[in-house]
SEFIZA-3560 file (N, C-alpha, C; in Angstrom, 3 decimals):
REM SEFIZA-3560
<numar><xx>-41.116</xx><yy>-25.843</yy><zz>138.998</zz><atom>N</atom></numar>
<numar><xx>-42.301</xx><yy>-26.571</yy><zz>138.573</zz><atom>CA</atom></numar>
<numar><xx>-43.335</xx><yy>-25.597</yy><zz>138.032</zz><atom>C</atom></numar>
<numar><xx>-44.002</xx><yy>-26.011</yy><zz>136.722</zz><atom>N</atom></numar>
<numar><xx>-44.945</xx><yy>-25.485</yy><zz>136.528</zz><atom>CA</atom></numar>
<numar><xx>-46.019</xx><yy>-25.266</yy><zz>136.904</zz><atom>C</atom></numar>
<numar><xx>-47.266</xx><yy>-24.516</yy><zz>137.009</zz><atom>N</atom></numar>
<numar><xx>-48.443</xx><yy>-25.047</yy><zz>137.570</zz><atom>CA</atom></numar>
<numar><xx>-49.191</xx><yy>-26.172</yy><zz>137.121</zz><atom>C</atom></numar>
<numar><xx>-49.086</xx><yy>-26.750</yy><zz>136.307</zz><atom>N</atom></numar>
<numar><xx>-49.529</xx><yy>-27.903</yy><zz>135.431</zz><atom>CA</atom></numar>
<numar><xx>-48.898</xx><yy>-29.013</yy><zz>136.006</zz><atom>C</atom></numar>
<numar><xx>-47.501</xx><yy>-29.105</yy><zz>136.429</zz><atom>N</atom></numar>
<numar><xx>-47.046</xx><yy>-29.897</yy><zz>136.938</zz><atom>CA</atom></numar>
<numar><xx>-47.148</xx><yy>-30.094</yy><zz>138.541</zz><atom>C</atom></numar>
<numar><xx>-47.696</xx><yy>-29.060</yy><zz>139.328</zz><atom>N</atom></numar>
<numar><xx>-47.838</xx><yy>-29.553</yy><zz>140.406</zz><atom>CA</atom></numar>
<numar><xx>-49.615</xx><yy>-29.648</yy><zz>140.452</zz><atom>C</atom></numar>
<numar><xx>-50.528</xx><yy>-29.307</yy><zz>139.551</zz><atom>N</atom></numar>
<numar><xx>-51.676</xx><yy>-29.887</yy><zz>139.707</zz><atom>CA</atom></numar>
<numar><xx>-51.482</xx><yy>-31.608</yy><zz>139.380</zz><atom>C</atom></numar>
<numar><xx>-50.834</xx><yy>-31.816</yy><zz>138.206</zz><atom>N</atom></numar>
<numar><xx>-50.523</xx><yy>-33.321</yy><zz>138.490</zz><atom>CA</atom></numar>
<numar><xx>-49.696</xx><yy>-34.124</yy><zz>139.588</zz><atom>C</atom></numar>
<numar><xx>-48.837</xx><yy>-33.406</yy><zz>139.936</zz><atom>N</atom></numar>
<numar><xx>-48.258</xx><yy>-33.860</yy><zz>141.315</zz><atom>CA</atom></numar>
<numar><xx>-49.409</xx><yy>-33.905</yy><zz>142.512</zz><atom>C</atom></numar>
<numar><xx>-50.248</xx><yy>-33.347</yy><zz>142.883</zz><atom>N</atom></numar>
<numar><xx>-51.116</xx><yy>-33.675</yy><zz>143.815</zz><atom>CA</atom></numar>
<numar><xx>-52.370</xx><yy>-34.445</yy><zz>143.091</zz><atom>C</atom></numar>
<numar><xx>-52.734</xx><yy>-34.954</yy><zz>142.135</zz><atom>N</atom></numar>
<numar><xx>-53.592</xx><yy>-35.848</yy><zz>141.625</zz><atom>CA</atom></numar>
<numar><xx>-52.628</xx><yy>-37.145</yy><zz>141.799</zz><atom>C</atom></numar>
<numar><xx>-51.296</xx><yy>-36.933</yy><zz>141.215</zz><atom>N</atom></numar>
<numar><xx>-50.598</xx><yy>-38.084</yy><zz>141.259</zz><atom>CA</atom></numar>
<numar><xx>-50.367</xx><yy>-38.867</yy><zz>142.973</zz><atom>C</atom></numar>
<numar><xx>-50.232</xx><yy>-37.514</yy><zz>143.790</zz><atom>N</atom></numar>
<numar><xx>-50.351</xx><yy>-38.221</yy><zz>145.028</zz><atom>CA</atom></numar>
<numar><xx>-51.318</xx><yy>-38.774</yy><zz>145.843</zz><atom>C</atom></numar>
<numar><xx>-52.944</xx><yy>-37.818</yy><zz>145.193</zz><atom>N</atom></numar>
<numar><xx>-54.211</xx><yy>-38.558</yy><zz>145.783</zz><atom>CA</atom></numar>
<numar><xx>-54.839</xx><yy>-39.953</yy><zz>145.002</zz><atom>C</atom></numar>
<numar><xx>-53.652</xx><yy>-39.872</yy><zz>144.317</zz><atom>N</atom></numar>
<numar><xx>-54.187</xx><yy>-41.608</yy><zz>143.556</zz><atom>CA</atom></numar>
<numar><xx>-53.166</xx><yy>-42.388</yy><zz>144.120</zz><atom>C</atom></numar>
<numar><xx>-52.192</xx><yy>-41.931</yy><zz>144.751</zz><atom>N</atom></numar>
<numar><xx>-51.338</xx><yy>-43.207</yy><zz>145.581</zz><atom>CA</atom></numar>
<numar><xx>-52.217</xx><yy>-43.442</yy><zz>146.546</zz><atom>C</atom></numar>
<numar><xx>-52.863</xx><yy>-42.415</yy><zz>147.339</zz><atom>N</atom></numar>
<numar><xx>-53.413</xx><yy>-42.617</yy><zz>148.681</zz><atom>CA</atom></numar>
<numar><xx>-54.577</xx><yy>-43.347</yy><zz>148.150</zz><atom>C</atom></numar>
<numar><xx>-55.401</xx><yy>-43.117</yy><zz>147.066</zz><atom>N</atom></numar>
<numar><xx>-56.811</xx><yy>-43.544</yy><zz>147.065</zz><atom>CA</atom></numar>
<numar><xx>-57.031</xx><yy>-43.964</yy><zz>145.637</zz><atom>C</atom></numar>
<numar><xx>-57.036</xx><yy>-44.980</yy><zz>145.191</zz><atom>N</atom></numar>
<numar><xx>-56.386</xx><yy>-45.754</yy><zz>143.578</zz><atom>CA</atom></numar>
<numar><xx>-57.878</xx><yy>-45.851</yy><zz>143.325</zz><atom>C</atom></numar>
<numar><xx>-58.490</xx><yy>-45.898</yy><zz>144.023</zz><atom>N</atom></numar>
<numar><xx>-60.148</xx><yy>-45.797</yy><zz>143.054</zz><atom>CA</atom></numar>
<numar><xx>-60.892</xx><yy>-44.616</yy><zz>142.616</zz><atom>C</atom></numar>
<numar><xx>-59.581</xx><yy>-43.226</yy><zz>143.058</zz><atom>N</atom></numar>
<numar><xx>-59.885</xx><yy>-41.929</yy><zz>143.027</zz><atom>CA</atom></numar>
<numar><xx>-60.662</xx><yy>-41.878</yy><zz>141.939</zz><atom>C</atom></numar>
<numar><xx>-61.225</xx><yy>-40.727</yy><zz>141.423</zz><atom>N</atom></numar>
<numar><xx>-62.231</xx><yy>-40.866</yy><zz>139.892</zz><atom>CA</atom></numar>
<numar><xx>-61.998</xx><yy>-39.265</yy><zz>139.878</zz><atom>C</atom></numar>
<numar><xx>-60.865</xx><yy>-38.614</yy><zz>138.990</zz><atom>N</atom></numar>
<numar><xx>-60.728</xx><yy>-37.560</yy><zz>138.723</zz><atom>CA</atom></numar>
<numar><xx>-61.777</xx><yy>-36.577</yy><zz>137.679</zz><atom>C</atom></numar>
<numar><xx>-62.206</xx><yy>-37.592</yy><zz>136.770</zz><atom>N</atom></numar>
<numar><xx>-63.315</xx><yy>-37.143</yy><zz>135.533</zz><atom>CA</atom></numar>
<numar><xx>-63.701</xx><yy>-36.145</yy><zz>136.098</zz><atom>C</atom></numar>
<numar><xx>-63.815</xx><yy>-35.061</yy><zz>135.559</zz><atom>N</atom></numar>
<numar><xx>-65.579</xx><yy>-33.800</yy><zz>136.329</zz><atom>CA</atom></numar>
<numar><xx>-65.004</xx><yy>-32.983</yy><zz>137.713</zz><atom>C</atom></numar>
<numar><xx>-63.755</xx><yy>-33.838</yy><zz>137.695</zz><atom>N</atom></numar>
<numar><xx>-63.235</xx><yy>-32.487</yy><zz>139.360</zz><atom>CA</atom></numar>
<numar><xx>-63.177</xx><yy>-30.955</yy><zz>139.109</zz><atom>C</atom></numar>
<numar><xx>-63.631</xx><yy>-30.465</yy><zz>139.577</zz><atom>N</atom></numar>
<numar><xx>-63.808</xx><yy>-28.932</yy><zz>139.894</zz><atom>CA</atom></numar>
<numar><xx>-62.342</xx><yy>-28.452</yy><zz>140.639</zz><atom>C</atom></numar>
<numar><xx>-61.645</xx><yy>-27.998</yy><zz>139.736</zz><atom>N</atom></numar>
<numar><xx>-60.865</xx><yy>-27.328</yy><zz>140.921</zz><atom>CA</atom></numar>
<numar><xx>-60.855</xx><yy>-26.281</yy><zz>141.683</zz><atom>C</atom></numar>
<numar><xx>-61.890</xx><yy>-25.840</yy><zz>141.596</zz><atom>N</atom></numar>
<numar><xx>-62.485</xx><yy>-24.631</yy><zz>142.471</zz><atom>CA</atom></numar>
<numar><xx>-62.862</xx><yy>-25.052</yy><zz>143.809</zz><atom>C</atom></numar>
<numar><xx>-63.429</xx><yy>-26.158</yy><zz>143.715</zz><atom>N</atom></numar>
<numar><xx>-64.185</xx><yy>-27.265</yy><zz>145.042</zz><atom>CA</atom></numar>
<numar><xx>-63.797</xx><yy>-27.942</yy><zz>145.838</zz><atom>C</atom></numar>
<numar><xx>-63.758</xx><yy>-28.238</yy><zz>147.163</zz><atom>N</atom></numar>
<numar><xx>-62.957</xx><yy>-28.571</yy><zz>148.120</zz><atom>CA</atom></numar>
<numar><xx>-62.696</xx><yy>-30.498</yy><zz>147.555</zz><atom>C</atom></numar>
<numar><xx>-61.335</xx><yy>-30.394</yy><zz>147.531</zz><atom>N</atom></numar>
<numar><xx>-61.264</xx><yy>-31.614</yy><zz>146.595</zz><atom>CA</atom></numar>
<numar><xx>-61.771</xx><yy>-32.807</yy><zz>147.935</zz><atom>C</atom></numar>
<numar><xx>-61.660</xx><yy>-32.117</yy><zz>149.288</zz><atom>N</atom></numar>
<numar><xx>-62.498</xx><yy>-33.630</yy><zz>150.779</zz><atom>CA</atom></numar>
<numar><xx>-63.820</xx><yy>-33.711</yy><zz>149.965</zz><atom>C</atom></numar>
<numar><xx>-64.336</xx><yy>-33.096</yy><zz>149.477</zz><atom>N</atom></numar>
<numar><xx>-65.692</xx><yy>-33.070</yy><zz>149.179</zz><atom>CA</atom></numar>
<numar><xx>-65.936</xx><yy>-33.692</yy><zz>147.717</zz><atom>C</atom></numar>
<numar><xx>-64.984</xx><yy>-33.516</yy><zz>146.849</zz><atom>N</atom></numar>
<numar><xx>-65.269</xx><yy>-34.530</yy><zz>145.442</zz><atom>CA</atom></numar>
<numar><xx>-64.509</xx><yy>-35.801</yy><zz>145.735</zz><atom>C</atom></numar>
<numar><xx>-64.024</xx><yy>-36.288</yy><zz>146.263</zz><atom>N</atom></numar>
<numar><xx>-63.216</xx><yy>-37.410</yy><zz>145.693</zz><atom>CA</atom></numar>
<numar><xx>-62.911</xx><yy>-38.035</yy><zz>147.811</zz><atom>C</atom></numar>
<numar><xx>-63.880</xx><yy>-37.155</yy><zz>148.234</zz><atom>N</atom></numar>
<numar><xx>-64.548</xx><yy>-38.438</yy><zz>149.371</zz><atom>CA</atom></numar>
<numar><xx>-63.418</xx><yy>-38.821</yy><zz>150.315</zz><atom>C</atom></numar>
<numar><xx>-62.523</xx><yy>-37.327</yy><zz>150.682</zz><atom>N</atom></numar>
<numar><xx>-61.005</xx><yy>-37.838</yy><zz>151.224</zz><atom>CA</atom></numar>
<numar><xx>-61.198</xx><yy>-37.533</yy><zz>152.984</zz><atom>C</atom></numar>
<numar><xx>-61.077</xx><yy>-38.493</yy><zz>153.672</zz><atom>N</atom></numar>
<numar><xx>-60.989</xx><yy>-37.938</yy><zz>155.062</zz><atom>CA</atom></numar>
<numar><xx>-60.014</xx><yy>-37.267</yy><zz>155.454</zz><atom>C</atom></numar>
<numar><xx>-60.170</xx><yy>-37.185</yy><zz>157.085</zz><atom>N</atom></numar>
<numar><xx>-57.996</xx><yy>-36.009</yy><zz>157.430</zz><atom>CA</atom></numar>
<numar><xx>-57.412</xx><yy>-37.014</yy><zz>157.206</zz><atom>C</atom></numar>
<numar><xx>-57.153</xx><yy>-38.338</yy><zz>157.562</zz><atom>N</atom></numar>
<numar><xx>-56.414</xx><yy>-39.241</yy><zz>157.867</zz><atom>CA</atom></numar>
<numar><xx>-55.767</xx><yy>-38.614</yy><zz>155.984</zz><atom>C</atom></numar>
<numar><xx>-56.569</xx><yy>-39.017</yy><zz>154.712</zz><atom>N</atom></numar>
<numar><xx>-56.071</xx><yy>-39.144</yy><zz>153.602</zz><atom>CA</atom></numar>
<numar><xx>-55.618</xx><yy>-37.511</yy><zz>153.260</zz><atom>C</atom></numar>
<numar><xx>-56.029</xx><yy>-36.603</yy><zz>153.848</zz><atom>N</atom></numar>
<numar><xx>-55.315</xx><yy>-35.233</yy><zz>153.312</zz><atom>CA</atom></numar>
<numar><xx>-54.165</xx><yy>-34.988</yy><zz>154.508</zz><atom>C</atom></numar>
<numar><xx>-53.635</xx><yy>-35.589</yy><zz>155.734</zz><atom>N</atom></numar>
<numar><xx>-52.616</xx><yy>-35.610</yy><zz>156.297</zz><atom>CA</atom></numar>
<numar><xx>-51.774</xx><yy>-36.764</yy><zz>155.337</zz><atom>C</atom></numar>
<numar><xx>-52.064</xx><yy>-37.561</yy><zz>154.967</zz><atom>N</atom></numar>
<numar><xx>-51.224</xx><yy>-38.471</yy><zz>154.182</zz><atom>CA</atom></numar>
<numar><xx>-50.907</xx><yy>-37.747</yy><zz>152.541</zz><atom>C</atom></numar>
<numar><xx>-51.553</xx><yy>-36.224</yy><zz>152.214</zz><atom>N</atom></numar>
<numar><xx>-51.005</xx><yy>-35.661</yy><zz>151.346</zz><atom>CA</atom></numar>
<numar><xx>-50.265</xx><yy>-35.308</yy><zz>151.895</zz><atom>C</atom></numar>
<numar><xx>-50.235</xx><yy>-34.416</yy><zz>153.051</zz><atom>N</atom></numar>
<numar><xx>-49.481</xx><yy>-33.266</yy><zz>153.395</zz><atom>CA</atom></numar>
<numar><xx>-47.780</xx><yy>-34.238</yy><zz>153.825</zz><atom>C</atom></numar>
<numar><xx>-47.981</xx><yy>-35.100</yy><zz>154.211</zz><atom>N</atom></numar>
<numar><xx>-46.390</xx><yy>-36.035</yy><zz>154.207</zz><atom>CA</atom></numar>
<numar><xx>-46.127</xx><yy>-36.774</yy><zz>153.463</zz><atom>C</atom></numar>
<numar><xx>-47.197</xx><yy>-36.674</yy><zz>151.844</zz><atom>N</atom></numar>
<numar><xx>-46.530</xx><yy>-37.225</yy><zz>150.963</zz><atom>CA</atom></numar>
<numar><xx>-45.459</xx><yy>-35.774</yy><zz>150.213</zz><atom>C</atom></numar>
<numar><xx>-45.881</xx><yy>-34.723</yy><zz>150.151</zz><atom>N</atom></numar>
<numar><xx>-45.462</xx><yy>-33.400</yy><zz>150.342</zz><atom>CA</atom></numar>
<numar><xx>-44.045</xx><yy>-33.217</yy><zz>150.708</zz><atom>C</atom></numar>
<numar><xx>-43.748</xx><yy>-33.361</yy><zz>152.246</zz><atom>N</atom></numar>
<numar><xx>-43.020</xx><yy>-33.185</yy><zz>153.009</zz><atom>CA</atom></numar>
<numar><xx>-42.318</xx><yy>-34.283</yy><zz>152.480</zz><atom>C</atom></numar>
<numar><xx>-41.985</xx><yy>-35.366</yy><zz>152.224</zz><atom>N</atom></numar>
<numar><xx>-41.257</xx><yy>-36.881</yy><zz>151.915</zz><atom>CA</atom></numar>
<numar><xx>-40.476</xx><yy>-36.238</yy><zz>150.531</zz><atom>C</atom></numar>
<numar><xx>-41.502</xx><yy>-36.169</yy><zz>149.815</zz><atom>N</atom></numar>
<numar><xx>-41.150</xx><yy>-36.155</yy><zz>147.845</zz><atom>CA</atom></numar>
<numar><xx>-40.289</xx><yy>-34.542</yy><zz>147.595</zz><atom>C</atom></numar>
<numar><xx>-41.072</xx><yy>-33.390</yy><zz>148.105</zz><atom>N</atom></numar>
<numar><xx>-40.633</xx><yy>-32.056</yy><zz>148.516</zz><atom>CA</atom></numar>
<numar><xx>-39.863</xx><yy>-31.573</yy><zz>149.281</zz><atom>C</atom></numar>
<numar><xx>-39.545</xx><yy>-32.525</yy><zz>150.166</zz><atom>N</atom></numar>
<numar><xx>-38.859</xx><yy>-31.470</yy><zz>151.901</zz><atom>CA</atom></numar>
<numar><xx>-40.219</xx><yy>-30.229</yy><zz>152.040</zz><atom>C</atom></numar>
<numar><xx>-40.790</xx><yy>-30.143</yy><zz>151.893</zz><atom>N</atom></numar>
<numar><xx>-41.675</xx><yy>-29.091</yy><zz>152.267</zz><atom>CA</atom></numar>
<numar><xx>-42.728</xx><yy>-29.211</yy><zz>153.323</zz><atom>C</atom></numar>
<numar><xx>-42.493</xx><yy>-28.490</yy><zz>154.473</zz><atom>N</atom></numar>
<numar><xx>-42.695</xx><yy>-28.331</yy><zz>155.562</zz><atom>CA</atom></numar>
<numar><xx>-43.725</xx><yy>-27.278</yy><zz>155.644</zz><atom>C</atom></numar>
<numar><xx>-45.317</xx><yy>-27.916</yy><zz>155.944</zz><atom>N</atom></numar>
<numar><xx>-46.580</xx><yy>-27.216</yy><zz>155.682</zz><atom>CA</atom></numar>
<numar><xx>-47.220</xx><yy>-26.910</yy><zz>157.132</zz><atom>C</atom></numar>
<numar><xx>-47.242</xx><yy>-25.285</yy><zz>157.596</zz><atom>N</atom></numar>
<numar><xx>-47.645</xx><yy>-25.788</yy><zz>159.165</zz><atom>CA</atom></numar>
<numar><xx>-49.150</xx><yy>-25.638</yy><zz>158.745</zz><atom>C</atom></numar>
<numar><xx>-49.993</xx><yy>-26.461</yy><zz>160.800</zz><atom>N</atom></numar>
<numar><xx>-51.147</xx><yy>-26.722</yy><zz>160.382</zz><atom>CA</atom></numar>
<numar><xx>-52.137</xx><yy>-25.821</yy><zz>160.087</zz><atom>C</atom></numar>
<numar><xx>-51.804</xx><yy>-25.100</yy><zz>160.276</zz><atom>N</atom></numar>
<numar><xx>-52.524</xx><yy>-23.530</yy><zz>160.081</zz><atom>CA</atom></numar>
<numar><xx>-52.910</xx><yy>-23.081</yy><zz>158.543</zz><atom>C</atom></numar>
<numar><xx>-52.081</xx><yy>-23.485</yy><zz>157.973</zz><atom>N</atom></numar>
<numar><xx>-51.984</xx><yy>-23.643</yy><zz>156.530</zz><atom>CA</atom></numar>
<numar><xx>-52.355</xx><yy>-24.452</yy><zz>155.477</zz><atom>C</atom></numar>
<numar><xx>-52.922</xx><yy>-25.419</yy><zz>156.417</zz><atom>N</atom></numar>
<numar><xx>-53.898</xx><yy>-26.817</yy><zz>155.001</zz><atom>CA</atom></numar>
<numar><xx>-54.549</xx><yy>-26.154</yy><zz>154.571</zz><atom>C</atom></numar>
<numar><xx>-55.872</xx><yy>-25.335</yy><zz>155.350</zz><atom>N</atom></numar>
<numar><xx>-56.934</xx><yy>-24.729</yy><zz>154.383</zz><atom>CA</atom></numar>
<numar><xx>-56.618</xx><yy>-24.123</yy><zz>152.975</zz><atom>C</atom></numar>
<numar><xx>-55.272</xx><yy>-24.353</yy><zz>153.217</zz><atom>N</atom></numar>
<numar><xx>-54.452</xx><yy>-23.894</yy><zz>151.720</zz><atom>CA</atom></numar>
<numar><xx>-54.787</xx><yy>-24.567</yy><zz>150.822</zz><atom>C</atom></numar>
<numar><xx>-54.708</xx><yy>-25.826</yy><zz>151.083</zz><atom>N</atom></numar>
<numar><xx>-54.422</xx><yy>-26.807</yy><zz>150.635</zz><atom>CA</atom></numar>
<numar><xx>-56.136</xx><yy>-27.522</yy><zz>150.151</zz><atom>C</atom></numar>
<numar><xx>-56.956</xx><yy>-27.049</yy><zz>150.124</zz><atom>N</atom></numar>
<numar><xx>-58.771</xx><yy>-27.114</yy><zz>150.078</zz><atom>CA</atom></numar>
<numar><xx>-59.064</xx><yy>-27.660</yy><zz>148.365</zz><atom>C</atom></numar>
<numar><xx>-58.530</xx><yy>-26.680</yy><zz>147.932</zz><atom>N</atom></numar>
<numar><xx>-59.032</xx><yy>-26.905</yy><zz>146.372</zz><atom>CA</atom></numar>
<numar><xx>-57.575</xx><yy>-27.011</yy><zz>145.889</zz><atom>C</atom></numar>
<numar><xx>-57.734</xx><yy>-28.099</yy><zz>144.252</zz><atom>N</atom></numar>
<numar><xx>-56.569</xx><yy>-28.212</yy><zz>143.759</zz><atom>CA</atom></numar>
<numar><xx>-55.839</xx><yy>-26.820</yy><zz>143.300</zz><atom>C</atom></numar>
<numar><xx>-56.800</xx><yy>-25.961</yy><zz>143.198</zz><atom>N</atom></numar>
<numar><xx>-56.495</xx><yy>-24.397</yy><zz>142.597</zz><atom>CA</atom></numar>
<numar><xx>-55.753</xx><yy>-23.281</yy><zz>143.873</zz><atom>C</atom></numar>
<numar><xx>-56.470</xx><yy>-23.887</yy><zz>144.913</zz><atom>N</atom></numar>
<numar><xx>-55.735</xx><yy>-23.168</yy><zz>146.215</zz><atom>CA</atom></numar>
<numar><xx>-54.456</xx><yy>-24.116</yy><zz>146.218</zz><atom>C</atom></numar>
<numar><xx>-54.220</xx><yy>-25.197</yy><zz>146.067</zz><atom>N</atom></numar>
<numar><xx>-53.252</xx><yy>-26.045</yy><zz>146.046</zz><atom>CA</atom></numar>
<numar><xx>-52.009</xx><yy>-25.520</yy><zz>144.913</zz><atom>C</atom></numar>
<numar><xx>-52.518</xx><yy>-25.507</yy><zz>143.932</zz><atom>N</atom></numar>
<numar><xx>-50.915</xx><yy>-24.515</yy><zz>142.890</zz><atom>CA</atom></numar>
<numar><xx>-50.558</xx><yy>-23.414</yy><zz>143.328</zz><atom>C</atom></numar>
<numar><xx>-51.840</xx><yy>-22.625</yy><zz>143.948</zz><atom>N</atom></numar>
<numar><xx>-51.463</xx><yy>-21.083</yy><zz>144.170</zz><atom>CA</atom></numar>
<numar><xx>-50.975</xx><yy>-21.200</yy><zz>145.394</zz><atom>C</atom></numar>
<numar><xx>-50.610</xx><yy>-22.309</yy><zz>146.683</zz><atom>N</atom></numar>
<numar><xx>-49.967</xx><yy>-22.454</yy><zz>148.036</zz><atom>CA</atom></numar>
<numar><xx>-48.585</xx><yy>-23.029</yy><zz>147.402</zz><atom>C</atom></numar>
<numar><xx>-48.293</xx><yy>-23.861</yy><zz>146.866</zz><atom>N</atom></numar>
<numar><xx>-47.018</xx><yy>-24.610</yy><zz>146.475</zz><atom>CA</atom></numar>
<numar><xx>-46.504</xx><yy>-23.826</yy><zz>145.276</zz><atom>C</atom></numar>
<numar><xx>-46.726</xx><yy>-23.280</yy><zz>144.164</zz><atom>N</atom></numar>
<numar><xx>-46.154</xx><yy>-22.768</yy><zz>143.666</zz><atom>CA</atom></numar>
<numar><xx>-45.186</xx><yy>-21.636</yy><zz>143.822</zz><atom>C</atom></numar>
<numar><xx>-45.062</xx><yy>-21.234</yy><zz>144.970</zz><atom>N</atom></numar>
<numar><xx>-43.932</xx><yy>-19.970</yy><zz>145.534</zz><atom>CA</atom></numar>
<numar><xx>-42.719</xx><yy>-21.434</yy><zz>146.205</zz><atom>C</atom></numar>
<numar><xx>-43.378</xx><yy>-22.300</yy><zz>146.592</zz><atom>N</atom></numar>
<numar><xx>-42.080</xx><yy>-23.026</yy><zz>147.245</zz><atom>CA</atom></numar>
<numar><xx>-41.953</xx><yy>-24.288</yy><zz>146.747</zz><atom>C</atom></numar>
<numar><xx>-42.200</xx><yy>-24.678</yy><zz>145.196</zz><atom>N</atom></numar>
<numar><xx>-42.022</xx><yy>-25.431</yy><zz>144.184</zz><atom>CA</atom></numar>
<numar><xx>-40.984</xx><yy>-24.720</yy><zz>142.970</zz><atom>C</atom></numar>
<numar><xx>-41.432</xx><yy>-23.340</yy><zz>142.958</zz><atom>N</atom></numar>
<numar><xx>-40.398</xx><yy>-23.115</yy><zz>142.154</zz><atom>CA</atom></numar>
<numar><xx>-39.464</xx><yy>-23.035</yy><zz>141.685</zz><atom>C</atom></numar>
<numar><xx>-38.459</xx><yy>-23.340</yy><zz>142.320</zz><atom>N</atom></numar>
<numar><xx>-36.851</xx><yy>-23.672</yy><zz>142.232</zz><atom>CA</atom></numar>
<numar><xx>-36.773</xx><yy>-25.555</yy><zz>141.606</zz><atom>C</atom></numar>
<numar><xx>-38.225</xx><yy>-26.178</yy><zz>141.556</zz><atom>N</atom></numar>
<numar><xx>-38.185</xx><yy>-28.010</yy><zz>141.705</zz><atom>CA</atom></numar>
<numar><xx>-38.457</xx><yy>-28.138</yy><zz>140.512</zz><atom>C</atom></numar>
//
């Protein structure tokens, strides 16, 4: 996977979880809980949409990875790459 393709893979999955998402103006530098208004409940429901679609097995120690869409390519892209 490209990086292009897994920034759309996690937009594509925070619009399953949250369909009124409003991507326009997202910062991907910025903690995406903080633009687009996601509680844990909805960033644990990334992390096993992840694990479901991926097999990829994220321990918890490791979400803060997962903060910005930009920390998000640069965490999945070592174990996307073969996808």
């Amino acid at each position: 996977m490209t990086r292009d393709d897994i920034k759309d893979l996690i937009l594509d999955i925070i619009a399953d979880i949250d369909e009124d998402a409003e991507f326009a103006g997202l910062d991907s530098d910025k903690p995406l809980r903080d633009q687009l208004d996601l509680d844990s409940m909805d960033f644990l429901d990334i992390v096993m949409e992840l694990r479901k679609r991926h097999k990829l097995q994220i321990p918890e120690e490791e979400y803060p990875e997962l903060a910005t869409l930009n920390s998000c390519v640069n965490y999945l892209e070592p174990k996307l790459k073969d996808q």
